[in-house]
N, CA, C and O atoms as a GROMACS GRO file, in nm:
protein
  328
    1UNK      N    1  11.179  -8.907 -16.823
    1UNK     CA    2  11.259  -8.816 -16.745
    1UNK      C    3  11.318  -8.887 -16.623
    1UNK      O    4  11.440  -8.897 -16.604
    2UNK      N    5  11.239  -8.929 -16.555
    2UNK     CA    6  11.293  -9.059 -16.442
    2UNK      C    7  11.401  -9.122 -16.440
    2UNK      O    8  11.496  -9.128 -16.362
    3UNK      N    9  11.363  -9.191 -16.587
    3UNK     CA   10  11.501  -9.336 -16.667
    3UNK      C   11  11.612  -9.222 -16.655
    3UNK      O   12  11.705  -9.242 -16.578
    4UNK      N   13  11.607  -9.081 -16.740
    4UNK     CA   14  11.741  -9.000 -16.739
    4UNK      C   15  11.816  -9.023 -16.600
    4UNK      O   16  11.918  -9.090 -16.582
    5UNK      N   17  11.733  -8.942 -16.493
    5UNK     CA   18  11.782  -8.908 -16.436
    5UNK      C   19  11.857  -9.026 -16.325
    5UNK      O   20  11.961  -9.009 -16.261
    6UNK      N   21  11.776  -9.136 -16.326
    6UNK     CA   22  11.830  -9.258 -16.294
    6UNK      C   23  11.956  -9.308 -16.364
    6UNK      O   24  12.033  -9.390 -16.314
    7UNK      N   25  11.969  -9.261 -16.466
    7UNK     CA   26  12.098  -9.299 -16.556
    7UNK      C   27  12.195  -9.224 -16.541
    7UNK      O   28  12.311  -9.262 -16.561
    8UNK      N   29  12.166  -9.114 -16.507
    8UNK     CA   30  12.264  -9.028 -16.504
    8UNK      C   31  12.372  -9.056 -16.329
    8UNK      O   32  12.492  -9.048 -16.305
    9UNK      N   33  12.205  -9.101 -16.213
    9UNK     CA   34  12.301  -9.115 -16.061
    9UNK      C   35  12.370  -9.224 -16.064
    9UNK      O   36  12.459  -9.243 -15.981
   10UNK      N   37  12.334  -9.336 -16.183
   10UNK     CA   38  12.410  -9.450 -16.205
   10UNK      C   39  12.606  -9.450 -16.254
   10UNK      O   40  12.706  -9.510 -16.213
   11UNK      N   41  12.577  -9.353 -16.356
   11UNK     CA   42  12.661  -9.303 -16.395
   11UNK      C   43  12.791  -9.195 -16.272
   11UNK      O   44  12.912  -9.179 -16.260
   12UNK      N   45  12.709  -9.165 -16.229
   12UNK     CA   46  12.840  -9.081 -16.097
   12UNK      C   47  12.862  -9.199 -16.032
   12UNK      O   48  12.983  -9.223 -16.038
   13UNK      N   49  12.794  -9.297 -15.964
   13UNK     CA   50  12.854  -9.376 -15.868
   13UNK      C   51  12.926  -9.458 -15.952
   13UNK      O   52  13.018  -9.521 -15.899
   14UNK      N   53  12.907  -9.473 -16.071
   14UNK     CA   54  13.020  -9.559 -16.166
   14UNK      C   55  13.184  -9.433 -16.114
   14UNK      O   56  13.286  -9.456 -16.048
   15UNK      N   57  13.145  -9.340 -16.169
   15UNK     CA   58  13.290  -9.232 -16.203
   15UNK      C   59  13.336  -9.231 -16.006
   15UNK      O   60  13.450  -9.236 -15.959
   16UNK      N   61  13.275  -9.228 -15.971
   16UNK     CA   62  13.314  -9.247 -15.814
   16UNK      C   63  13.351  -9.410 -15.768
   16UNK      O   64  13.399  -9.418 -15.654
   17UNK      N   65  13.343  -9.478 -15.806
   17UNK     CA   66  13.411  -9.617 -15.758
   17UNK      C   67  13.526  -9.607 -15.877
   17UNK      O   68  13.641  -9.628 -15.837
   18UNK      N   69  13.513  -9.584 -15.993
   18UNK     CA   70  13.656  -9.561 -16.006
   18UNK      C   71  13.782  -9.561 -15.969
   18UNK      O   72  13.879  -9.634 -15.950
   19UNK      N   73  13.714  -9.364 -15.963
   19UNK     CA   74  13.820  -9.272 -15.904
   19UNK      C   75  13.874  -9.328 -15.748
   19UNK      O   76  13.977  -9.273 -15.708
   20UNK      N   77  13.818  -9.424 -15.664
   20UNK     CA   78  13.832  -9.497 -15.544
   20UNK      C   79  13.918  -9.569 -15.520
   20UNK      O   80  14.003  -9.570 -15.431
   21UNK      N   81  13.887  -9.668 -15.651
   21UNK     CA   82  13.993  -9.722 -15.676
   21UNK      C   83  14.160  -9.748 -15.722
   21UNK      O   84  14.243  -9.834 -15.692
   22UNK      N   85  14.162  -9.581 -15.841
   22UNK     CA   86  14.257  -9.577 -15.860
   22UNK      C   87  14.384  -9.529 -15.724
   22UNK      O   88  14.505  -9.550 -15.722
   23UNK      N   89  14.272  -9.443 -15.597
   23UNK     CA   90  14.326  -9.405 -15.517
   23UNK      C   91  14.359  -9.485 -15.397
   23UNK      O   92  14.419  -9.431 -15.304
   24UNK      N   93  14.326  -9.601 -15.391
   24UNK     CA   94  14.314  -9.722 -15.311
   24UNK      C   95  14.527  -9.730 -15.346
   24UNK      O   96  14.616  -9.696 -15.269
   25UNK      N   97  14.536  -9.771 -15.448
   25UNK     CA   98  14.653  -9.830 -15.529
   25UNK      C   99  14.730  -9.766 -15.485
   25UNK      O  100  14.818  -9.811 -15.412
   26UNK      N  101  14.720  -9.653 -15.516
   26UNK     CA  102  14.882  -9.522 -15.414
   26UNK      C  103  14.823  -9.524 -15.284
   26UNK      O  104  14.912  -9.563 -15.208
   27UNK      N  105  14.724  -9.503 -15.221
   27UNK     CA  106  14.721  -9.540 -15.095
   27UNK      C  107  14.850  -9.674 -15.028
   27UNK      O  108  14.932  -9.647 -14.940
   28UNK      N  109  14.840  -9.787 -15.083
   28UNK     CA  110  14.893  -9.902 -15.043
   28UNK      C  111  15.060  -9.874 -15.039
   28UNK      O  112  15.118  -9.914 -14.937
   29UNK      N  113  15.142  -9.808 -15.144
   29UNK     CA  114  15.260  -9.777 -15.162
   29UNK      C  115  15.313  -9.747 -15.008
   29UNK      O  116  15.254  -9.668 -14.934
   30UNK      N  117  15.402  -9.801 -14.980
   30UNK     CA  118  15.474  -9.824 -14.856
   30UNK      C  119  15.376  -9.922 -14.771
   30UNK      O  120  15.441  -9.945 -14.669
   31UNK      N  121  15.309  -9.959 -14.767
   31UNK     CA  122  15.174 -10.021 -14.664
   31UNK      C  123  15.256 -10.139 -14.639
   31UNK      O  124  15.351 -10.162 -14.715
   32UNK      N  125  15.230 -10.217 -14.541
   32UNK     CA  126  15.314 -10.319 -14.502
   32UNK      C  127  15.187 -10.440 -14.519
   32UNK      O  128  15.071 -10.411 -14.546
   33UNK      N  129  15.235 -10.577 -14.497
   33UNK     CA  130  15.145 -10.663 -14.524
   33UNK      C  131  15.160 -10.856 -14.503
   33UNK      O  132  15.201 -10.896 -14.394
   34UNK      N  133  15.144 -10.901 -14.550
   34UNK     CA  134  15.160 -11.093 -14.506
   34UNK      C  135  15.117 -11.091 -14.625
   34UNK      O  136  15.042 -11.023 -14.695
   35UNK      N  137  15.230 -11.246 -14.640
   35UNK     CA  138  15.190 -11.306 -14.832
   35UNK      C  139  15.046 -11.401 -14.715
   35UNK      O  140  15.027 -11.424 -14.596
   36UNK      N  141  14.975 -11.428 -14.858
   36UNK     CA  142  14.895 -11.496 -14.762
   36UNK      C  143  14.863 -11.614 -14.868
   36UNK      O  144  14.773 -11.691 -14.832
   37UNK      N  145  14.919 -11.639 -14.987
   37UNK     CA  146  14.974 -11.745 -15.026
   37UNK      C  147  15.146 -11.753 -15.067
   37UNK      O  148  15.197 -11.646 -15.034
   38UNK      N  149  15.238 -11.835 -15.122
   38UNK     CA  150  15.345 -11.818 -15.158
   38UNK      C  151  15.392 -11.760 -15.250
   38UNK      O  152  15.395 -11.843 -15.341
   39UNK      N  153  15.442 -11.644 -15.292
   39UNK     CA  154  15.501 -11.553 -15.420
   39UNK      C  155  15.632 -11.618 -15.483
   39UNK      O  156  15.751 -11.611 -15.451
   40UNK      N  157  15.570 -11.676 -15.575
   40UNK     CA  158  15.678 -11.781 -15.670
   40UNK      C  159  15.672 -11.730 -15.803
   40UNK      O  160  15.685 -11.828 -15.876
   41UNK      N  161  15.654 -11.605 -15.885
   41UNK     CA  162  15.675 -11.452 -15.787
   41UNK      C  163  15.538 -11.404 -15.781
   41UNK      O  164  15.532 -11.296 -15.721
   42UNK      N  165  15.458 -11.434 -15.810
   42UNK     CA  166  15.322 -11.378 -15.780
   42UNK      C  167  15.274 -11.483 -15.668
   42UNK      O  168  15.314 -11.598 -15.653
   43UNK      N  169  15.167 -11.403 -15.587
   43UNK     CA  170  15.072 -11.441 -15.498
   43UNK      C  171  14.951 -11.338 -15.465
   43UNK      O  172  14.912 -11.247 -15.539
   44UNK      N  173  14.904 -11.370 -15.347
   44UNK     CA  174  14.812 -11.295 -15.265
   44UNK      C  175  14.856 -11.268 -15.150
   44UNK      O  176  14.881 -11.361 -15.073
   45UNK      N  177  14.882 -11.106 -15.104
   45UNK     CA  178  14.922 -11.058 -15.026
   45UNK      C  179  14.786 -10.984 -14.929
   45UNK      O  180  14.694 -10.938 -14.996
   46UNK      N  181  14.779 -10.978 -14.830
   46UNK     CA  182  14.677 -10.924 -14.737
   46UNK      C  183  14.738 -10.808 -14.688
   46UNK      O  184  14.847 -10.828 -14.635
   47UNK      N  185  14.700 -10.698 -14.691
   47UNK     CA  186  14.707 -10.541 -14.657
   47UNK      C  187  14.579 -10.492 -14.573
   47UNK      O  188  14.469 -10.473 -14.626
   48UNK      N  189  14.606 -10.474 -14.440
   48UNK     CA  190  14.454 -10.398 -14.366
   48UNK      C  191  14.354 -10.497 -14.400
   48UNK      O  192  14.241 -10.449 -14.412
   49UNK      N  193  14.365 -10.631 -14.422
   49UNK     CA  194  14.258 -10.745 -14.443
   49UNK      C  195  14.198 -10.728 -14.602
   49UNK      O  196  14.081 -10.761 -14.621
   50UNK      N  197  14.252 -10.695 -14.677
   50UNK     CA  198  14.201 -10.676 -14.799
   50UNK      C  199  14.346 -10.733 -14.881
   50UNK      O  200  14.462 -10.691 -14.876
   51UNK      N  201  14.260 -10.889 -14.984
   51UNK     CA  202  14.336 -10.928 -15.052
   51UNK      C  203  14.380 -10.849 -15.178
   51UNK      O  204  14.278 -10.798 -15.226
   52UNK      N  205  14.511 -10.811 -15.266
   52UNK     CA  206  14.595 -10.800 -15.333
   52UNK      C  207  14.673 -10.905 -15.420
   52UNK      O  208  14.746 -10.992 -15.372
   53UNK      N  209  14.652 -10.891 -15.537
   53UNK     CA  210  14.737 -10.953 -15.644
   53UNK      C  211  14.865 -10.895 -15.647
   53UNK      O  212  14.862 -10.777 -15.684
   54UNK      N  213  15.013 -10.952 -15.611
   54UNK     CA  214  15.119 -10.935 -15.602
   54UNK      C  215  15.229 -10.989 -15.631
   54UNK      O  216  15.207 -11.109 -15.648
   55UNK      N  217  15.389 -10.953 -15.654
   55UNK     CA  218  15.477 -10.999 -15.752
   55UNK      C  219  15.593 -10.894 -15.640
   55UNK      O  220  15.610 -10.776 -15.607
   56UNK      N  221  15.656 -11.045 -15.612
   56UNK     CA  222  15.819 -11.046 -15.604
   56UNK      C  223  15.919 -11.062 -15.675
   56UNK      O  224  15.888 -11.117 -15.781
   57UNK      N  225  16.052 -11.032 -15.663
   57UNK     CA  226  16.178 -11.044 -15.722
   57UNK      C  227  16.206 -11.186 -15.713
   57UNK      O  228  16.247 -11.261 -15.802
   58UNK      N  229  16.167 -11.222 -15.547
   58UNK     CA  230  16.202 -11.315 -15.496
   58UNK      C  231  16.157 -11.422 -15.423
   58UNK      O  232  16.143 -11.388 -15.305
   59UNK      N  233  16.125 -11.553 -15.445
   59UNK     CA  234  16.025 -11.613 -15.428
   59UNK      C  235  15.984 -11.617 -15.228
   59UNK      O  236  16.065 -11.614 -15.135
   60UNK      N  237  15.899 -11.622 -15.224
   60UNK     CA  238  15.870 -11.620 -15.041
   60UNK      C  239  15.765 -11.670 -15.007
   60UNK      O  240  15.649 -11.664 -15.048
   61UNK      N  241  15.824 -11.729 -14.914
   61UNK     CA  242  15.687 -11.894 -14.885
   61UNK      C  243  15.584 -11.753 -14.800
   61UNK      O  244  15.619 -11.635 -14.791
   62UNK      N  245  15.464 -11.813 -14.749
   62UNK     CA  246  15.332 -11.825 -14.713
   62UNK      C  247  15.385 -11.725 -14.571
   62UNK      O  248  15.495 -11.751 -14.524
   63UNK      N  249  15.308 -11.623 -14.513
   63UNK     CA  250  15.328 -11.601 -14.381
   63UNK      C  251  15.428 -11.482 -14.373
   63UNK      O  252  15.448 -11.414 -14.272
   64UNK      N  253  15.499 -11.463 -14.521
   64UNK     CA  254  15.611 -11.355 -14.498
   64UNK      C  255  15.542 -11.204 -14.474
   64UNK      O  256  15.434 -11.160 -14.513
   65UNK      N  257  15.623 -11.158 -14.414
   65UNK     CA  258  15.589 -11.034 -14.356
   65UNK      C  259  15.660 -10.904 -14.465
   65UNK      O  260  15.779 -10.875 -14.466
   66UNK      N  261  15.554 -10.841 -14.552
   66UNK     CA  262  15.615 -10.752 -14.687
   66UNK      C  263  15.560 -10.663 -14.687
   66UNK      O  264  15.453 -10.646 -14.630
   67UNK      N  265  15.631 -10.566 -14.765
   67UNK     CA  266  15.589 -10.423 -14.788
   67UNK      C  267  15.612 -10.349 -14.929
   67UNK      O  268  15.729 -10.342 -14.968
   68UNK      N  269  15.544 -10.311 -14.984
   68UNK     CA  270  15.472 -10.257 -15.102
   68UNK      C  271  15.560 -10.141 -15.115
   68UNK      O  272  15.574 -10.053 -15.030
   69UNK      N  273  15.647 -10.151 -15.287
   69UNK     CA  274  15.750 -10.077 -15.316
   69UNK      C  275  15.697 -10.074 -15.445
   69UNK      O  276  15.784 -10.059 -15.531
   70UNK      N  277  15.523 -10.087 -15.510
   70UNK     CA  278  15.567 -10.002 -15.646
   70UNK      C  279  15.424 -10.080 -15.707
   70UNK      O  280  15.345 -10.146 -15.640
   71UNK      N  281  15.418 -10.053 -15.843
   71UNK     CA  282  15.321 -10.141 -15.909
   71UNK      C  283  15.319 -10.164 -16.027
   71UNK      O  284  15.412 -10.108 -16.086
   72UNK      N  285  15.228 -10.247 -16.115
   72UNK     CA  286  15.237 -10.331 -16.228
   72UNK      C  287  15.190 -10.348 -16.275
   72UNK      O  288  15.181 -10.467 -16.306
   73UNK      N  289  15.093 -10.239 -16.342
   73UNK     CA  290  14.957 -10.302 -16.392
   73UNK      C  291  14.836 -10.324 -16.266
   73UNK      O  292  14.802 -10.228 -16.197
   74UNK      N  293  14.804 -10.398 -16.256
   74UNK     CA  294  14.714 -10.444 -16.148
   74UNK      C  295  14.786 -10.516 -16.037
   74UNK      O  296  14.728 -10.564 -15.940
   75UNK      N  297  14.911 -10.520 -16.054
   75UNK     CA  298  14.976 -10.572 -15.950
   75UNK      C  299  15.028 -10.476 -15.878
   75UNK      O  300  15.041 -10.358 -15.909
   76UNK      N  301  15.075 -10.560 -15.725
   76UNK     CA  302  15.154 -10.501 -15.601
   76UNK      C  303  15.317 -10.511 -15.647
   76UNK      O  304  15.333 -10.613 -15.713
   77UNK      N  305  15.390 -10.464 -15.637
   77UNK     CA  306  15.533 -10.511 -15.619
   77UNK      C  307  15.544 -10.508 -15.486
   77UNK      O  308  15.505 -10.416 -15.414
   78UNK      N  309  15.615 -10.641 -15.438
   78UNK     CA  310  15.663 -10.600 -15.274
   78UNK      C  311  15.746 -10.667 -15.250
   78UNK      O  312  15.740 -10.766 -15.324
   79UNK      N  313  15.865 -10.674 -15.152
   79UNK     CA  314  15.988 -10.725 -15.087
   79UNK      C  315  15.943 -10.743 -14.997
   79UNK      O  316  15.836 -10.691 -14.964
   80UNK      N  317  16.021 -10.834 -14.917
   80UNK     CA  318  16.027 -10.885 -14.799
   80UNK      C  319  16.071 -10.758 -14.696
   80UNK      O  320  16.162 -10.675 -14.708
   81UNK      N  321  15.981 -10.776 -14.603
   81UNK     CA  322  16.034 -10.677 -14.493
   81UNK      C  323  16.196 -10.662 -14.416
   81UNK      O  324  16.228 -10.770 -14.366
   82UNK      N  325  16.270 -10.584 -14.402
   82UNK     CA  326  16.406 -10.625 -14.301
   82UNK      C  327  16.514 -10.638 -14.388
   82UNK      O  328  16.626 -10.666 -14.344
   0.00000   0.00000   0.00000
């Protein structure tokens, strides 16, 4: 009875980091951010200190200052700010 019920609180905090996550993702939409390597067209973009897998149109060295217009799968889409 224990093991159940241990399986079962295992099981919500699974369905709850999820659901966290999927809401993390539209959270970010418009969020502004720094490549924090170069997007040649993918990189790593930093948002609120939390790294992101991300994809430009357009390639942009290291340091650019971007903002989050969409997504891709597990990716960010983002443009250059301005």
């Amino acid at each position: 009875m224990t093991v159940l019920i241990f399986a079962l609180f295992l099981l919500l905090l699974l369905i709850l980091s999820l659901r966290k996550r999927r809401c993390r993702v539209i959270s970010v939409f418009g969020s502004r951010g720094i490549a924090e390597t170069e997007l040649s067209p993918e990189g790593i973009v930093l948002i609120d200190g939390e790294a992101f897998l991300a994809r430009s149109s357009v390639e942009l060295p290291r340091g650019t200052c971007v903002t989050v217009v969409g997504t891709d799968g597990p990716l960010l889409l983002v443009q250059q700010e301005g």
